[in-house]
N, C-alpha and C positions, 0 to 999 in steps of 0.2 A: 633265557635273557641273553641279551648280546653281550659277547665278549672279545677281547681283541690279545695278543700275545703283546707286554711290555719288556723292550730288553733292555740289559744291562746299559750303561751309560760307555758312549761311543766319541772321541775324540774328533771325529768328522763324518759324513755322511758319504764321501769321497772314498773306497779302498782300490789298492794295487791299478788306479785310473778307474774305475767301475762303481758305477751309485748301488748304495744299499737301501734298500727298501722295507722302512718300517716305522717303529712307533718307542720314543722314549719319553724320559720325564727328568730331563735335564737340556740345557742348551749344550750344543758342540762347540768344541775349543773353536773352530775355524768352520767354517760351511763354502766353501770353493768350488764353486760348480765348474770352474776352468781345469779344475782337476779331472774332470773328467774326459779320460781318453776316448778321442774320434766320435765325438757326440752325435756325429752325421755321417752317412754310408763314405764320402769321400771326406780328405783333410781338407780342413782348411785351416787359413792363419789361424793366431791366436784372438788378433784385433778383432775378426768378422765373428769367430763364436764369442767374444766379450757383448759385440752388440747383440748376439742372439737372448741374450740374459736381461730379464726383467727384472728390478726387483723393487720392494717398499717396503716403507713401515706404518702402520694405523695404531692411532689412538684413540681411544673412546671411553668418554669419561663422563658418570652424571652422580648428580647427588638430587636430593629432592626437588630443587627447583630449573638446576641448568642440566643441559644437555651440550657436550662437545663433542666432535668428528675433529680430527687434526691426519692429516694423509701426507706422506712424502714420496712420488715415486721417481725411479730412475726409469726412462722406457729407452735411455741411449742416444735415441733421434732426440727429445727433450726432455728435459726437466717436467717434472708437473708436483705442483701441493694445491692442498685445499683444506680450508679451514671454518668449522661452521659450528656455530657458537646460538643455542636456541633456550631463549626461556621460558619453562612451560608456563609461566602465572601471567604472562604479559605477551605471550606470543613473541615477543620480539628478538630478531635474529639480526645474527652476526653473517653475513654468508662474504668470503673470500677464494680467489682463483689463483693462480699464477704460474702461466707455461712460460719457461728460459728454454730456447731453441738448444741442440748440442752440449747435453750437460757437463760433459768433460769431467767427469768424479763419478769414483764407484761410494755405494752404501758400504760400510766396515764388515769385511766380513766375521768379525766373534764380537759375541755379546757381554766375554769378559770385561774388556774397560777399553771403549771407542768410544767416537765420539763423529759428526759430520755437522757442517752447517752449511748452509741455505742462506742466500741473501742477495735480494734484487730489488732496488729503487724502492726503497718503503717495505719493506717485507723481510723479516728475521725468521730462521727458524733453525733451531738447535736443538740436536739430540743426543744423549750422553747414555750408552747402554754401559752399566757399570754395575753387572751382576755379581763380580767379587766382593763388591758390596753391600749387595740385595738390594741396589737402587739400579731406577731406571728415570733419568730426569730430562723435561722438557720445558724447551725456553721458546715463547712466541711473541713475537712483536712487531705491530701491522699498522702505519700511519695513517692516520687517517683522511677523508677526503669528501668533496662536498656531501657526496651520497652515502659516504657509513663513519661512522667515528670509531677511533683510537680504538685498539684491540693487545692489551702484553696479558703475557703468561707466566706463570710459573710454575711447573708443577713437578713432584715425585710420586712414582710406584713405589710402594714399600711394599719389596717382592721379598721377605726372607724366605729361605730356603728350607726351612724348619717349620712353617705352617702353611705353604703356599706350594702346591705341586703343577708346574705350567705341564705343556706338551709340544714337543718336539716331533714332526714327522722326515721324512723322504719319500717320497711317491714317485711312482714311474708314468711319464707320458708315452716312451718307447725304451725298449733295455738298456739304451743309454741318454736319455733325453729325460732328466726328472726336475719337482720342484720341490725346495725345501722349506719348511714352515716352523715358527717355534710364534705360541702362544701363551699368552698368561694371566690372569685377572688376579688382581690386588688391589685394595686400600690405597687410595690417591691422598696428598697433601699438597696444599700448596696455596696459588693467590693469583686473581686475574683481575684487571681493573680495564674498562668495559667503556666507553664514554663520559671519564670522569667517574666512574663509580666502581668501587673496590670489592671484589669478593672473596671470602675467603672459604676454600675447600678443608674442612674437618674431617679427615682418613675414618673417622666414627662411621661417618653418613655419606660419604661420597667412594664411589668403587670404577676403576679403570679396568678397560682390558688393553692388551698391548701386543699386536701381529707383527712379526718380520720375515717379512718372501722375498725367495729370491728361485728363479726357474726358467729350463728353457723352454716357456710357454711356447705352446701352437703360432705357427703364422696366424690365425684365425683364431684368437683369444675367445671362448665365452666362458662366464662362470656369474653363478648368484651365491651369495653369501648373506645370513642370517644374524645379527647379533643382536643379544639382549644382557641388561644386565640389572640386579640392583638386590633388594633384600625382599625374602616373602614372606607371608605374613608370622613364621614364628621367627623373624627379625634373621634370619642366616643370611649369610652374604649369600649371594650366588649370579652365576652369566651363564652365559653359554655361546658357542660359534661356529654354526653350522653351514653348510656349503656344497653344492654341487660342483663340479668341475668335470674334466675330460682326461684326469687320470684313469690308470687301469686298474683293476683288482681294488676297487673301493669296498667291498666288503671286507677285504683281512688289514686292510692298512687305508684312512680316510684320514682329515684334519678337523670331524666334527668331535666337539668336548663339550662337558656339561662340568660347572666349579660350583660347590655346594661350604662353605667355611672353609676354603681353602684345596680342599681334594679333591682332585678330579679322576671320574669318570669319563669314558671313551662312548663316543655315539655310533652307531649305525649309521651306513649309506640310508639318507633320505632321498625322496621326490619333491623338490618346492613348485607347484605351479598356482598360477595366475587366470584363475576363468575367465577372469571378467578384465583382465589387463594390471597393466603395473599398477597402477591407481587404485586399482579396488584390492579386497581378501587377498592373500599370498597364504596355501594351503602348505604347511612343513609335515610332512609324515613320514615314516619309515614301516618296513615292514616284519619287524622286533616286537612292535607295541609299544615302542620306548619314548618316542617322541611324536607326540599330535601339539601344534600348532598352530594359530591365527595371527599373522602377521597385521595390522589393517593400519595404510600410510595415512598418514595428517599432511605431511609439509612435502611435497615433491621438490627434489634437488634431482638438477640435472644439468649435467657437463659433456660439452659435445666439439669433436674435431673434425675435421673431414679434408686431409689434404692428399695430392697426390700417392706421397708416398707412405701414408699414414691415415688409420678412421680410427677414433675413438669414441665411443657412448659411454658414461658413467652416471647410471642412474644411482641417488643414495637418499630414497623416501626416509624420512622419521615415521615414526608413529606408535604404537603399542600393541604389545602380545599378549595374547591369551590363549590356554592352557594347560597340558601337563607337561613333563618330562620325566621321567625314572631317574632314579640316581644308580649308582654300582650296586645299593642293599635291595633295589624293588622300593625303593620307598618311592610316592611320586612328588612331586617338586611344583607345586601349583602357580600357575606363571597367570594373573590376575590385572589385564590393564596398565602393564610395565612398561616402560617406552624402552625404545630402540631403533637399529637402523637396519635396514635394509640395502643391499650392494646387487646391482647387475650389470655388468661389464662387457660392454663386447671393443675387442682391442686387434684391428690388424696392423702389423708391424712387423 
């Protein structure tokens, strides 16, 4: 069965100007990709490799009846969030956009106690990474307008550190060109009120996961990403977040994980392909035996750019999995009609 080397807890991903390459189970004091010396065959300023750096954060959070997608990215050239709010019993969705041309702010770089806010003509959105505290909290608030109504949030990850082990990667695109990733699923609390109507999230029944990248992705961005999450049938928490990408060395070092009551396991490089198109089956397999997969979309979201000096595609289908997964003991992890979301991205910039 697959296995990966986990090391010791490393205060940046950045040493003597040089990325290191690999896989922990703690967040880094600092994640500074500016640290990195001569990240490209010639120098350049500081300003122009800042705009080479992409980065964001995702959230995604369901409990039995809702389903949330909450996105914040920095791409430099602009701002972008997106906010999608879907209820399985009623079908009815929340779906919100919002590109700010030239962001002018970076994402924090440590997850110990930052914080960044977002806010444009009707549109709030705060993030508070505050893991010396084992939280991680998020505040959203969307005015509403003749074609959607009123959208606030409130919500925290109750991430302690003592029952909940995230993951932490560095990946190399080129020996000096890498992207840094720290994941985590936890127990959500919190309260959203929705068009007049109040809901409240019970950390019991409702489970978040919670991504923050930051890389100097390819001129020529592609990548798919797979995420699910919820309880199975012997009630365990569990998600998982798997992903192809254009790193190198994805067999000894990848950003796929599988959380089963809190511990996680390390996944195998998969193949996710699409026979029949985004729309239909999305087949996730690896060649471990550790992960076979059915992705199959319900609701297609799709977000699309196309300007001169910039194309962006952001495809993020809903829909539900079905499956197995292995856990770290060989146990397998039956994934039974689970919703989730699906990500494929293609990004030049």
């Amino acid at each position: 069965m697959y296995t990966r080397e986990i090391q010791s807890r490393r205060t940046a991903p950045i040493e003597r100007g040089k990325p290191r390459q690999g896989t922990w189970i703690s967040a880094f004091d600092e994640a500074d990709l500016l640290a990195v010396r001569m990240p490209f065959s010639f120098p350049l300023p500081r300003v122009i490799r800042d705009w080479r750096i992409k980065e964001w954060d995702i959230f995604v959070i369901q409990d039995d009846q809702f389903f949330l997608e909450a996105i914040l990215c920095n791409i430099k050239y602009y701002r972008w969030a997106q906010v999608l709010l879907y209820d399985k019993d009623t079908k009815e969705k929340l779906r919100f956009r919002k590109l700010i041309p030239f962001s002018g702010w970076r994402m924090p770089r440590t997850l110990a106690n930052a914080s960044i806010d977002s806010r444009f003509y009707g549109f709030f959105f705060r993030i508070h990474n505050w893991l010396d505290a084992n939280l991680i909290k998020v505040d959203l608030d969307i005015e509403a307008t003749p074609s959607r109504p009123s959208f606030t949030a409130h919500m925290e990850y109750e991430a302690d550190k003592n029952e909940i082990t995230p993951m932490a990667v560095n990946l190399l695109f080129t020996e000096k060109r890498c992207m840094y990733a720290y994941k985590v699923l936890a127990p959500v609390r919190g309260d959203m009120v929705f068009g007049g109507r109040h809901i409240s999230l019970d950390p019991a029944k409702t489970t978040g996961f919670f991504g923050d990248f930051k890389g100097y992705y390819p001129y020529r961005m592609r990548s798919v990403w797979c995420t699910g999450l919820g309880f199975d049938a012997e009630h365990r928490r569990y998600g998982f977040s798997i992903g192809e990408s254009q790193t190198k060395e994805t067999f000894k070092n990848n950003e796929n994980v599988l959380w089963v009551e809190g511990q996680m396991t390390p996944l195998p490089p998969v193949h996710i392909t699409m026979p029949q198109g985004i729309e239909s089956d999305w087949i996730i397999q690896d060649m471990e035996g550790m992960v076979d997969l059915v992705f199959t979309p319900q609701e297609q979201i799709h977000s699309g750019l196309n300007l001169l000096v910039t194309t962006a595609e952001y495809d993020t289908p809903l829909g539900y999995y079905n499956g197995t997964i292995l856990d770290a003991k060989g146990k397998p992890v039956s994934v039974r009609n689970y919703w989730g979301l699906g990500e494929k991205v293609y990004l030049r910039v």
